[in-house]
KEMIZA-993560 format. One line per field, with one value per residue (C-alpha): chain; x, y, z. Coordinates in steps of 0.05 Angstrom, whole numbers, plus 5000, padded with zeros to 4 digits. Layout:
<nodes>
rofi	[A | ...];
px	[X | ...];
py	[Y | ...];
pz	[Z | ...];
</nodes>
This chain:
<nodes>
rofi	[A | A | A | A | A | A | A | A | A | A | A | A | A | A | A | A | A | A | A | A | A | A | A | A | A | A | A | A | A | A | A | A | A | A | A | A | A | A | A | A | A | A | A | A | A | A | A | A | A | A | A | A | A | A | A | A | A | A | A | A | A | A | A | A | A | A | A | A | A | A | A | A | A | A | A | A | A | A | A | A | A | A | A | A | A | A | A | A | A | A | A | A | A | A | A | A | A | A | A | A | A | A | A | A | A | A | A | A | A | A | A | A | A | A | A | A | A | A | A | A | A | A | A | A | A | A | A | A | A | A | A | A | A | A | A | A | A | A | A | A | A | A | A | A | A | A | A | A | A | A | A | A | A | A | A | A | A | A | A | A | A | A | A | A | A | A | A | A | A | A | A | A | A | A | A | A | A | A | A | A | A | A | A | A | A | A | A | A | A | A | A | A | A | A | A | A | A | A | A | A | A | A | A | A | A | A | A | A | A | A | A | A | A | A | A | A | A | A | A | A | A | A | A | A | A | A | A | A | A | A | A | A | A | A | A | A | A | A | A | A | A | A | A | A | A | A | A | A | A | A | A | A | A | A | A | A | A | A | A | A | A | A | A | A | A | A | A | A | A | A | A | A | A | A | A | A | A | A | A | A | A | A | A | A | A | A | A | A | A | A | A | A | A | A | A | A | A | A | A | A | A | A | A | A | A | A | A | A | A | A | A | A | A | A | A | A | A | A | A | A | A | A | A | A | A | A | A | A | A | A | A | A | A | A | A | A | A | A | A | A | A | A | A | A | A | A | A | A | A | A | A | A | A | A | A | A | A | A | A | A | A | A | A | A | A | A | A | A | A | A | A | A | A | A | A | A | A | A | A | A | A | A | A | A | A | A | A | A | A | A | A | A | A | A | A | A | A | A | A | A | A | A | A | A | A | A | A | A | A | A | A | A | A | A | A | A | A | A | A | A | A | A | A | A | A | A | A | A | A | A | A | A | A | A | A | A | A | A | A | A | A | A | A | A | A | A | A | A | A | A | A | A | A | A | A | A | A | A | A | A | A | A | A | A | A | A | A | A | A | A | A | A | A | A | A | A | A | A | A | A | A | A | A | A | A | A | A | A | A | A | A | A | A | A | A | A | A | A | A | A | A | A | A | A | A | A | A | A | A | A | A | A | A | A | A | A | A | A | A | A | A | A | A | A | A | A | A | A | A | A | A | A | A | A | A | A | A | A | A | A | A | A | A | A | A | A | A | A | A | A | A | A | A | A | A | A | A | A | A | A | A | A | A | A | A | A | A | A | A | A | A | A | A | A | A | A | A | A | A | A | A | A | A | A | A | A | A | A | A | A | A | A | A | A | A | A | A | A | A | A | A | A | A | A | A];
px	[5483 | 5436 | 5359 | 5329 | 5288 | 5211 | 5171 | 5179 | 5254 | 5229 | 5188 | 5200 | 5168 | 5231 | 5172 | 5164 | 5239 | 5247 | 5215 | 5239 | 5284 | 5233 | 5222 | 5154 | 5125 | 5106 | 5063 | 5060 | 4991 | 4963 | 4928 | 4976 | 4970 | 4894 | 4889 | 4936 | 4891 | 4833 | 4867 | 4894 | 4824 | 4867 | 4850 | 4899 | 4939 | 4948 | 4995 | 5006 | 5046 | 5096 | 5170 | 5181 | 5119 | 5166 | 5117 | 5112 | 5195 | 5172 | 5126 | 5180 | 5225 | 5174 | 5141 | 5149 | 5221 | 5214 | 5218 | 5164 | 5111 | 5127 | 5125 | 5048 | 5026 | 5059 | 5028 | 4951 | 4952 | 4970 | 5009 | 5008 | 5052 | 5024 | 5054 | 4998 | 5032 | 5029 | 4970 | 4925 | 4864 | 4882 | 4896 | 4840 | 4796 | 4828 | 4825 | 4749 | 4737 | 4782 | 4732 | 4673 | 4699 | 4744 | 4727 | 4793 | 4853 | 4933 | 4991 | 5016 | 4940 | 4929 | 4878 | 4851 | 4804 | 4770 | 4801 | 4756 | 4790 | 4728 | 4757 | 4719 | 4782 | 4817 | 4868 | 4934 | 5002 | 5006 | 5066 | 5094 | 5056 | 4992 | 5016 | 4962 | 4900 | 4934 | 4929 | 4993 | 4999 | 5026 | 4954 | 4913 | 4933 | 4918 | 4853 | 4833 | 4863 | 4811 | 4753 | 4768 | 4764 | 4718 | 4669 | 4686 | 4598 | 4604 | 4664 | 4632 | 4565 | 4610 | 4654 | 4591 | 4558 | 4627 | 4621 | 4547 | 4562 | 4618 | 4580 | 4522 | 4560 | 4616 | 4580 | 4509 | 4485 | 4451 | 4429 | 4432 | 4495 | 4523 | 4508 | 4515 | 4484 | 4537 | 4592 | 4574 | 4561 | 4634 | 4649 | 4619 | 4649 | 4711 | 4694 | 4676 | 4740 | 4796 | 4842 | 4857 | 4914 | 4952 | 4917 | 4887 | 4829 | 4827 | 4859 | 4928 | 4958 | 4955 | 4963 | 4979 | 4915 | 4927 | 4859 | 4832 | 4873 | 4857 | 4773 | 4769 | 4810 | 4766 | 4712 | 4729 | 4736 | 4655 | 4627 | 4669 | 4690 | 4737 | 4734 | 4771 | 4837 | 4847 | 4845 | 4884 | 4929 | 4944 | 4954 | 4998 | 5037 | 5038 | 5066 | 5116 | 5147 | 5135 | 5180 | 5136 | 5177 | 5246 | 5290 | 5352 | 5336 | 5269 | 5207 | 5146 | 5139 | 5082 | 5040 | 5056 | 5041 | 5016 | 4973 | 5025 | 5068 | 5120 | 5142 | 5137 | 5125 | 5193 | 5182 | 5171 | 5121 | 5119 | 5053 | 5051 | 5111 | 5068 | 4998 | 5027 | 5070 | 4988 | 4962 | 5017 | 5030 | 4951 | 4945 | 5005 | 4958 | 4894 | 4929 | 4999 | 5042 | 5115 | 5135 | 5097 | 5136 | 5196 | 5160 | 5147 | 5219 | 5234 | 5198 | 5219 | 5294 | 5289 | 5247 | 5290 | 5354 | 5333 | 5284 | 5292 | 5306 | 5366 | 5312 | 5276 | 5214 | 5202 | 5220 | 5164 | 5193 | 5238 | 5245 | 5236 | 5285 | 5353 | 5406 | 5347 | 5321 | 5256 | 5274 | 5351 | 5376 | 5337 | 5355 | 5404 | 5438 | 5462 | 5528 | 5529 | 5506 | 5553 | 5606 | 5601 | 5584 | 5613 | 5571 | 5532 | 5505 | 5493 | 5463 | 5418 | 5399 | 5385 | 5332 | 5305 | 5298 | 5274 | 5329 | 5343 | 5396 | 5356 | 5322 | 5263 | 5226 | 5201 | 5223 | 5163 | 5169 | 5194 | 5176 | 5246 | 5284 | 5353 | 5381 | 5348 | 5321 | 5272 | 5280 | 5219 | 5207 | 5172 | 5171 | 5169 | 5229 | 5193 | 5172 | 5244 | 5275 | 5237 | 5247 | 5322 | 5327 | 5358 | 5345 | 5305 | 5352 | 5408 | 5377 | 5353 | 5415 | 5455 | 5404 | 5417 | 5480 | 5478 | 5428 | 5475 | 5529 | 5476 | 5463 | 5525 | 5544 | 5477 | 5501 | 5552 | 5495 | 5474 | 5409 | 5345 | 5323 | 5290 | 5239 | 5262 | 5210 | 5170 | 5096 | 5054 | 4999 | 5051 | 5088 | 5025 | 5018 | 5089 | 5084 | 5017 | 5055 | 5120 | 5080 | 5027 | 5074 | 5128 | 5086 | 5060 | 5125 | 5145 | 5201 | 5231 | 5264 | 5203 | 5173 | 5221 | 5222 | 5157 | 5160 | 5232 | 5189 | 5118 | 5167 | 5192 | 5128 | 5100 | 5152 | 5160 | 5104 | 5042 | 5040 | 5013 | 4943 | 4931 | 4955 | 4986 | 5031 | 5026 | 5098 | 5174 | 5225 | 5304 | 5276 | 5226 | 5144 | 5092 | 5026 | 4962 | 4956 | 4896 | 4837 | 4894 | 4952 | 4903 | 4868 | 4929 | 4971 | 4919 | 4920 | 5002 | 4996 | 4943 | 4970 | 5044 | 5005 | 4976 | 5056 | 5096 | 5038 | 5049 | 4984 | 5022 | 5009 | 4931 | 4924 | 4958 | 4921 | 4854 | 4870 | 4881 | 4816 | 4782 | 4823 | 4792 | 4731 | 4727 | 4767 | 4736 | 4673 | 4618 | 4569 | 4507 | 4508 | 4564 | 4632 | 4693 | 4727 | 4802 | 4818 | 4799 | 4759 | 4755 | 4813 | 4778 | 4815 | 4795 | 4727 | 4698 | 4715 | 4717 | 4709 | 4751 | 4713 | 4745 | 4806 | 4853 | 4931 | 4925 | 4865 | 4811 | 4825 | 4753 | 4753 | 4814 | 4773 | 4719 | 4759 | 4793 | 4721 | 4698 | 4758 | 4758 | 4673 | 4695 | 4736 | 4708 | 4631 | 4625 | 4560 | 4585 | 4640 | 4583 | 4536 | 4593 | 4614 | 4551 | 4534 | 4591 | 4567 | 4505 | 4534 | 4579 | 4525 | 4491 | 4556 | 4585 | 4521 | 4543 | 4609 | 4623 | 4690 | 4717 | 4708 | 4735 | 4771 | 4708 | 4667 | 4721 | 4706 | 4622 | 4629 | 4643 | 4587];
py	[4481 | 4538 | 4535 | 4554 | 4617 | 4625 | 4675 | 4728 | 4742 | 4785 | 4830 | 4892 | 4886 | 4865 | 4825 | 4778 | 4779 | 4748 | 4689 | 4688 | 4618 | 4580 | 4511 | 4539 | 4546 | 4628 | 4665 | 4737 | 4763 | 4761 | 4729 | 4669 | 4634 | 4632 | 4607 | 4558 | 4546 | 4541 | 4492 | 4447 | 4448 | 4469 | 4510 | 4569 | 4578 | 4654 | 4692 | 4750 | 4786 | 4857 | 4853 | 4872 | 4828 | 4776 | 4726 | 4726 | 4704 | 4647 | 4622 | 4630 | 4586 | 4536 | 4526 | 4555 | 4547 | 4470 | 4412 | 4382 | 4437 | 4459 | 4391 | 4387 | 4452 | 4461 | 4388 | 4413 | 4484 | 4540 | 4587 | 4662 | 4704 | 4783 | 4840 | 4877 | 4947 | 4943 | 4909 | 4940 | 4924 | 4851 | 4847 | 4891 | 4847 | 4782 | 4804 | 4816 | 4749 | 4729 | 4775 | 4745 | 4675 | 4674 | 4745 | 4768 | 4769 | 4786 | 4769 | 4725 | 4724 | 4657 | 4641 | 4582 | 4614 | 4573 | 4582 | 4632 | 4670 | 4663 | 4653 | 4586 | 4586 | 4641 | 4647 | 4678 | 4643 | 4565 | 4534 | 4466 | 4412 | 4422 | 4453 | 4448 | 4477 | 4506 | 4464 | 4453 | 4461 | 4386 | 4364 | 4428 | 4420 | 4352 | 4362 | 4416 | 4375 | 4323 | 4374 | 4405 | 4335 | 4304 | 4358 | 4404 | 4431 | 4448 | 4489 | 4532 | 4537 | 4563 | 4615 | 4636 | 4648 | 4690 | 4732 | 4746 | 4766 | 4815 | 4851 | 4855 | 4896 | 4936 | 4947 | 4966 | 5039 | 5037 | 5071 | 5145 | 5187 | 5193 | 5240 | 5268 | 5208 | 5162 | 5201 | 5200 | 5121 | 5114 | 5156 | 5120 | 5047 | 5079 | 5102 | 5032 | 4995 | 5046 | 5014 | 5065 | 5035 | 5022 | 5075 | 5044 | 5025 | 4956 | 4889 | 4861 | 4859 | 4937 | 4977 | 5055 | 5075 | 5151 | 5156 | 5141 | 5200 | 5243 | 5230 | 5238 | 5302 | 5335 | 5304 | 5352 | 5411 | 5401 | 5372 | 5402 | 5332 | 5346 | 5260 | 5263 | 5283 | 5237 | 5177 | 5213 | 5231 | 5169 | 5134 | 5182 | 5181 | 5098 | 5094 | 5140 | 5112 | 5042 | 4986 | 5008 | 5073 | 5063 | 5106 | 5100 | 5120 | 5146 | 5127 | 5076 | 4996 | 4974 | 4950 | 4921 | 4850 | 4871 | 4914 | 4967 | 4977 | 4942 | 4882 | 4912 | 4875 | 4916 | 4929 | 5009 | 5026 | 5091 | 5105 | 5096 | 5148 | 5196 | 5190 | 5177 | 5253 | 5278 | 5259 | 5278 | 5343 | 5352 | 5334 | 5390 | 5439 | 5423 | 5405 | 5436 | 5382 | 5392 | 5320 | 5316 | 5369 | 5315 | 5256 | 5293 | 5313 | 5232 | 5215 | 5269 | 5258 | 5176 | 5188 | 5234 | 5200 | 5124 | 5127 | 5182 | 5165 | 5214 | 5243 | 5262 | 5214 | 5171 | 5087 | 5040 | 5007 | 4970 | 4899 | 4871 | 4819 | 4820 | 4752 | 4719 | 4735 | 4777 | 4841 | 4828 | 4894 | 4936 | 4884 | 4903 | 4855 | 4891 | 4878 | 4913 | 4970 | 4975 | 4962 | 5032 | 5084 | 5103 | 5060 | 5116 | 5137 | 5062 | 5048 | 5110 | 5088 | 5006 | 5046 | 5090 | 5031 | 4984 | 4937 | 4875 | 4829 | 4763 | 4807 | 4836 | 4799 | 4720 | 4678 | 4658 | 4581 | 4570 | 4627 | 4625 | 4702 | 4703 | 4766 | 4807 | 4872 | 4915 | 4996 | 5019 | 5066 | 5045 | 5118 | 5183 | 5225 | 5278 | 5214 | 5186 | 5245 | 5246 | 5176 | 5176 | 5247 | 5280 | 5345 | 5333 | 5373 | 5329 | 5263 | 5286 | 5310 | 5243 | 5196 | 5237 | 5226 | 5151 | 5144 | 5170 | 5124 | 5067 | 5091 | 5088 | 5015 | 5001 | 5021 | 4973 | 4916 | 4883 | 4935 | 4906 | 4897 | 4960 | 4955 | 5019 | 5020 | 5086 | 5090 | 5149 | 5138 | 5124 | 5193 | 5234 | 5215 | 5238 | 5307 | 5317 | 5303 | 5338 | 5398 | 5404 | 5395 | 5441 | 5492 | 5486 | 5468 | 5520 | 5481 | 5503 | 5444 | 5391 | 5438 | 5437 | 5369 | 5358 | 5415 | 5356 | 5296 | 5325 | 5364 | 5285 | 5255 | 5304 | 5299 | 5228 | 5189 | 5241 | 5254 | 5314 | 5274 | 5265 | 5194 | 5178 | 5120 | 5078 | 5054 | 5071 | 5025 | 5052 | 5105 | 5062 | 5087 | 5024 | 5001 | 5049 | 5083 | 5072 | 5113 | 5126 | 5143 | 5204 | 5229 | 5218 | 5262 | 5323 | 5316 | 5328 | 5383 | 5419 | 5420 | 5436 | 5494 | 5518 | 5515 | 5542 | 5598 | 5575 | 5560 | 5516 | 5459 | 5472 | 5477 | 5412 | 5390 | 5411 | 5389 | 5315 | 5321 | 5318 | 5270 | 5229 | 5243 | 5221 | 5164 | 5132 | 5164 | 5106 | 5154 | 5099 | 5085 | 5128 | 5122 | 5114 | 5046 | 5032 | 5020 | 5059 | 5011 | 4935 | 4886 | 4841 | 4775 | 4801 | 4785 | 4846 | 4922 | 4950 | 4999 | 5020 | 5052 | 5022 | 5042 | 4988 | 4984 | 5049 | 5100 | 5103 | 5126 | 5144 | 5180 | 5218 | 5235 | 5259 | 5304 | 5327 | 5339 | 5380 | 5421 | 5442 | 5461 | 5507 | 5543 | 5540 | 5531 | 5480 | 5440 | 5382 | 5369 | 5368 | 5325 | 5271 | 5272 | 5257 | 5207 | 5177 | 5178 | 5150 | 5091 | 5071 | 5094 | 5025 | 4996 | 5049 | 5047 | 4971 | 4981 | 5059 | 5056 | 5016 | 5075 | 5129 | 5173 | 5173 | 5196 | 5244 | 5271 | 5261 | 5319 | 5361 | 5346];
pz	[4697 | 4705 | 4705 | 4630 | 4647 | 4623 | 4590 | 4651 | 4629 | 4570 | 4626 | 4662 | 4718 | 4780 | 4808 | 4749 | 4738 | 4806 | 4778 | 4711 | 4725 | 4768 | 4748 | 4742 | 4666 | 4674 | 4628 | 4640 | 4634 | 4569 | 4500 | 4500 | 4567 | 4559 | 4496 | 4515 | 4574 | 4521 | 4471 | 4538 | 4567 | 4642 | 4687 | 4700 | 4768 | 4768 | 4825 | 4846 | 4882 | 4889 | 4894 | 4966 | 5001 | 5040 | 5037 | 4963 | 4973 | 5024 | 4974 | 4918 | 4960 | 4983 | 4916 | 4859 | 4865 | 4879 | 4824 | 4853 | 4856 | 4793 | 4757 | 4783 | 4769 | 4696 | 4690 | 4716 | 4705 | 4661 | 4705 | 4694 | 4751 | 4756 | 4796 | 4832 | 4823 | 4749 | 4748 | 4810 | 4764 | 4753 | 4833 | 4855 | 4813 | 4840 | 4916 | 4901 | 4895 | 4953 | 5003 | 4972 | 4981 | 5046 | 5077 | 5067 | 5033 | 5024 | 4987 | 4953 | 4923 | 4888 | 4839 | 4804 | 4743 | 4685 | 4616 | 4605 | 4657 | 4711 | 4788 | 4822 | 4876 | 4914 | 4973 | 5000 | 5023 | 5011 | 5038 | 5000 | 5038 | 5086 | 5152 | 5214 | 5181 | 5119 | 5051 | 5015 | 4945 | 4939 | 4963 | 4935 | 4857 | 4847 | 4882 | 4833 | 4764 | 4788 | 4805 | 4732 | 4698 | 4741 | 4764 | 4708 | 4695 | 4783 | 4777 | 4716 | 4753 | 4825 | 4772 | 4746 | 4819 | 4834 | 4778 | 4791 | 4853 | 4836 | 4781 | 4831 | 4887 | 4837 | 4782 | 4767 | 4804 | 4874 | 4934 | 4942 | 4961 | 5033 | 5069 | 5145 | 5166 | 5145 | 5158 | 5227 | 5228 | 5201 | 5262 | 5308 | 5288 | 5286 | 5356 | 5370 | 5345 | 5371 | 5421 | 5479 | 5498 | 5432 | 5389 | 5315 | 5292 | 5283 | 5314 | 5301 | 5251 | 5249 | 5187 | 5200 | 5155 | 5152 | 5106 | 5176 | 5213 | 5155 | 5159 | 5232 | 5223 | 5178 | 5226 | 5275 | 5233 | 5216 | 5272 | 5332 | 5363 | 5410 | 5424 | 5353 | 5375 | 5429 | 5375 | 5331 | 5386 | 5412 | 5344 | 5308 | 5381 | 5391 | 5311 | 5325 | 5382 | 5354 | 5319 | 5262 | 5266 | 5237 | 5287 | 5256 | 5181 | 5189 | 5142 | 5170 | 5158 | 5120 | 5182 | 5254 | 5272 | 5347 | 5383 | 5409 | 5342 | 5357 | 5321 | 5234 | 5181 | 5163 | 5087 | 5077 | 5009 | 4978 | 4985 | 5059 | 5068 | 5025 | 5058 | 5129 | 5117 | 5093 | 5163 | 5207 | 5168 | 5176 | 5255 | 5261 | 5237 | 5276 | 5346 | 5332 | 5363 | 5357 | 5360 | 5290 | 5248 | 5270 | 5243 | 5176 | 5173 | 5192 | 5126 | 5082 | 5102 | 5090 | 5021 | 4990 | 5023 | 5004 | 4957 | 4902 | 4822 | 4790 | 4756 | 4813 | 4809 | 4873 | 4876 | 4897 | 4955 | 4993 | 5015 | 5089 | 5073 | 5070 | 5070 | 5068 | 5138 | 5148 | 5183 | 5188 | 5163 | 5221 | 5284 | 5335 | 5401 | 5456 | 5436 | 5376 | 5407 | 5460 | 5415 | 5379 | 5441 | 5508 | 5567 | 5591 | 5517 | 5506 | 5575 | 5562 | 5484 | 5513 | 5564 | 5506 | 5458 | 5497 | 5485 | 5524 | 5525 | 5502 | 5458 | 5456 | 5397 | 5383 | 5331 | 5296 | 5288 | 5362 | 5397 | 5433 | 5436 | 5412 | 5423 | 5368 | 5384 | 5345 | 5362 | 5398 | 5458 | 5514 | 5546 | 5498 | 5510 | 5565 | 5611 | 5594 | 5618 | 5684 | 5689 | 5691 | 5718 | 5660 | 5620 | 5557 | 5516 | 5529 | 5518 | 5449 | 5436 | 5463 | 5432 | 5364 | 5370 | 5382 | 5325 | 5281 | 5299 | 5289 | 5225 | 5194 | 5226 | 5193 | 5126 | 5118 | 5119 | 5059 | 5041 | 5025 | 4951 | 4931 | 4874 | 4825 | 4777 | 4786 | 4787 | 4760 | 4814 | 4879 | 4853 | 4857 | 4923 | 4946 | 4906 | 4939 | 5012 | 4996 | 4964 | 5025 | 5081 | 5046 | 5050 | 5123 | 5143 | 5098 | 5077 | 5012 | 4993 | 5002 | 4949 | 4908 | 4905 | 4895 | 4836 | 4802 | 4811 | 4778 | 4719 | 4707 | 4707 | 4671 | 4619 | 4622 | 4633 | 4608 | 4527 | 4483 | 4478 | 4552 | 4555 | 4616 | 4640 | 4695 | 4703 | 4689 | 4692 | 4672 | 4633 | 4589 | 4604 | 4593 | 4621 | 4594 | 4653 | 4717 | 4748 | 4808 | 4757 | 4733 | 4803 | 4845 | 4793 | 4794 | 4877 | 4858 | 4819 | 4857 | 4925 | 4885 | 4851 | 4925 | 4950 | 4891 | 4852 | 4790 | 4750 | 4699 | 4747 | 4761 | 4683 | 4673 | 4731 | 4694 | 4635 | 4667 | 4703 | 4638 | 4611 | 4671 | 4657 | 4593 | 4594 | 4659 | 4682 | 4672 | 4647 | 4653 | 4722 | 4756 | 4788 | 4753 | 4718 | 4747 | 4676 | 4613 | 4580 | 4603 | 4595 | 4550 | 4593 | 4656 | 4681 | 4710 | 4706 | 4766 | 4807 | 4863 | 4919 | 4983 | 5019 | 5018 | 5021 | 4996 | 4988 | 4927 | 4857 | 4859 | 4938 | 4903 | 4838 | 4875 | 4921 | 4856 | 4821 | 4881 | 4886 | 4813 | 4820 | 4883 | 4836 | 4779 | 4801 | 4739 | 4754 | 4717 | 4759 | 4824 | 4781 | 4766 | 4843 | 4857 | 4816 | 4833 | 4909 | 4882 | 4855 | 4917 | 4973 | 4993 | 4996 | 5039 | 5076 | 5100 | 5123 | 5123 | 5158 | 5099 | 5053 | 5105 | 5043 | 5009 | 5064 | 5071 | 5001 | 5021 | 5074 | 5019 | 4975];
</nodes>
């Protein structure tokens, strides 16, 4: 006999669905499971997570999928499950705390919060039972059922503390607006942190951060530093040819778990296609390297092959698992790809590759090899082709071949889940990319499918009175819509106006700016809210300013704002882009290279 499914079977989201028959007691966010909290005097257990993170499905299967878990938490807790990409205030909230607590944190992002929804405990992955130095959940939820009964007046006084401290650094106006000063300070810890040998910005794991590429770029163009496009160089170059690189059906892994790109973290999110297609479409134009038009057209070709709605709109993204195994859909033996090419194509694709016959990757509990391989190239294709004395012509046109052939073997693997919901913010982003680079590139068709995904958004998810939706799932809008639903939409339409003429889209684009403005602009003390007016169970409102998995709603709003002034010359716009600098600039001033698309905005202003 099945499992009786919770509360998350009546959701949308396929993140909450994936838990909607765990043993778990799930509330989805909302009214209920606090005053159930309330009336229960428990603390709530809230998680959360995105569809596609593989270690949200470890924990599923560890924990929340287990009798015993479940039979202590439902017992101590009231447990509310929340998927970040519907919610990205809820999570950007929640991952607050975690910095201010632990220094960092990822997902799954787990919370223990008061009944009055105030955090006093934050952290990422748990597995079942303690492992090494990691707390299980076995030992870490009866610890905090006798910490709520027993040192109940402690816990308030440490939520309290938390919440004082985020209102203190996201909230109230401070410092002055960056200027030339900072910019260059962002420079020169970026300067600092760049690894010459493996290209990035910061240690392993290594996330492709294209806000990065795209600040030092327009670095360059100001301050003529020629420095610039050796880091940008080598890591657009060292991602390419990477494992982070999928080089059978294109598109780019969410981050790499070592220093030379090799070894992904192999699920692929929308956003990163869009903003990593920005920076290499932008590098193109500054240092004109061919081998970067190929990347764009490696992106383009997977997004609209793999990741494209019927009705033109753009998926979120896809899963790293697949038959339960992390990565399983993009591994290769030698075997297999021997078995589909002639010996000299598959001798000549193993050297490309860098595939080796034990394999050329670790399993992670026993750090033995067993025969997997992960696609990467040790040598780009001119030093291949003076390494094994060929002409370069005919290796790219062999290893084309063989790709191919790869390819379709690949496609008669079980595919990864793919999340299909469609989200108003993520799909700004990939207009603004298929928009910009169609018209460098001038591609016809990347514009023109830029021009079906903004008519469907702007049919579907934007109404008559400027309200705007953050998600779609099968047809069905919901979710008022975000800071980043609004500025990442005008970036759409404004670089699709620059590609295609047509005014329509910079009028709807002005028309939305407004909307922004008056909808989020905190006109006391600057900056704009993620959310249009404060979710009265979540306990701050806040601002996004930082770069993180993706770039800022308000870096984008600002860059939006100052566009609009240049053409318009409307001081208001200025003013508000200032004050919005205002608000963020001691922060920025602490840790400048966090804020990168921000400071890209600053030069501006």
């Amino acid at each position: 006999m099945g499992r009786k499914a919770n509360r998350l079977i009546k959701e949308k989201s396929p993140y909450l669905l994936q838990h909607a028959y765990n043993p778990v007691d799930w509330y989805p966010w909302g009214k209920e499971a606090f005053e159930k909290a309330k009336a229960e005097n428990k603390p709530i257990f809230l998680s959360i997570g995105y569809s596609t993170c593989h270690w949200c499905h470890v924990m599923e299967r560890e924990s929340f999928n287990d009798d015993e878990v479940a039979l202590l938490l439902n017992d101590a807790c009231v447990c509310i499950k929340v998927d970040r990409e519907e919610r990205p205030d809820i999570d950007y909230a929640c991952m607050a705390v975690s910095l201010i607590m632990n220094g960092s944190g990822g997902w799954p992002l787990n919370l223990f919060l008061t009944p009055e929804g105030k955090p006093f405990f934050a952290t990422s992955y748990v597995p079942k039972r303690t492992i090494k130095n990691i707390p299980g959940l076995v030992e870490m939820v009866p610890r905090v059922k006798w910490l709520w009964l027993m040192k109940q007046q402690e816990v308030l006084r440490s939520a309290d503390s938390i919440i004082e401290a985020l209102e203190k650094s996201h909230v109230e106006s401070r410092g002055a607006c960056p200027g030339q000063k900072t910019v260059m300070e962002a420079y020169k810890e970026l300067r600092q942190r760049f690894d010459p040998l493996g290209g990035g910005f910061f240690d392993a794991p290594k996330f492709p951060t294209p806000h990065i590429i795209l600040f030092l770029l327009e670095y360059s163009k100001i301050f003529g530093e020629k420095e610039v496009f050796e880091m940008v160089q080598k890591t657009l170059d060292r991602m390419a040819m990477g494992g982070i690189h999928d080089h059978i059906g294109g598109g780019f892994s969410r981050y790499a778990t070592d220093r030379e790109w090799r070894v992904p973290h192999f699920e692929k999110m929308l956003y990163d296609q869009a903003l990593l297609m920005v920076a290499y479409t932008s590098a193109w134009e500054l240092m004109g390297q061919d081998s970067y038009t190929k990347v764009v057209q490696d992106i383009a070709t997977y997004v609209l092959r793999d990741m494209r709605d019927s009705g033109g709109a753009f998926y979120t993204g896809e899963d790293a698992d697949s038959e339960g195994l992390e990565g399983r859909f993009y591994l290769w033996t030698e075997d297999e790809i021997r078995q589909v090419m002639p010996a000299s194509e598959a001798n000549l694709f193993i050297r490309a590759y860098g595939i080796q016959r034990k394999g050329n990757i670790y399993q992670q509990m026993t750090g033995s090899r067993l025969g997997q391989n992960v696609l990467y190239m040790p040598l780009s294709f001119p030093e291949l082709a003076e390494d094994v004395d060929m002409d370069l012509e005919e290796i790219e046109k062999q290893l084309a071949i063989a790709r191919a052939k790869l390819f379709d073997m690949r496609n008669e693997r079980v595919r990864p889940h793919r999340d299909e919901k469609i989200l108003t913010d993520w799909n700004g982003l990939m207009i603004a990319a298929l928009a910009y680079a169609g018209r460098v590139f001038e591609e016809p068709r990347y514009v023109e499918e830029a021009k079906r995904a903004a008519d469907f958004l702007l049919a579907k998810a934007v109404s008559s009175d400027g309200c705007v939706v953050h998600r779609i799932v099968q047809g069905e809008g919901g979710v008022e819509g975000f800071l980043s639903d609004y500025s990442f939409l005008i970036w759409g339409l404004l670089e699709l106006e620059e590609a295609t003429g047509n005014t329509t889209y910079g009028k709807k684009a002005r028309w939305l700016l407004d909307e922004t403005n008056r909808r989020f602009f905190d006109e006391e003390h600057g900056g704009y809210f993620m959310s249009q007016r404060k979710e009265s169970l979540l306990f701050f409102n806040p601002k996004d300013i930082e770069d993180g998995a993706t770039i800022s709603g308000n870096s984008v709003a600002v860059m939006n704002l100052l566009r609009f002034h240049r053409r318009e010359g409307n001081k208001d716009f200025l003013k508000r882009a200032r004050r919005t600098g205002d608000f963020c600039g001691s922060q920025i001033e602490q840790n400048p290279a966090m804020f990168t698309h921000f400071l890209t905005a600053a030069m501006f202003l």
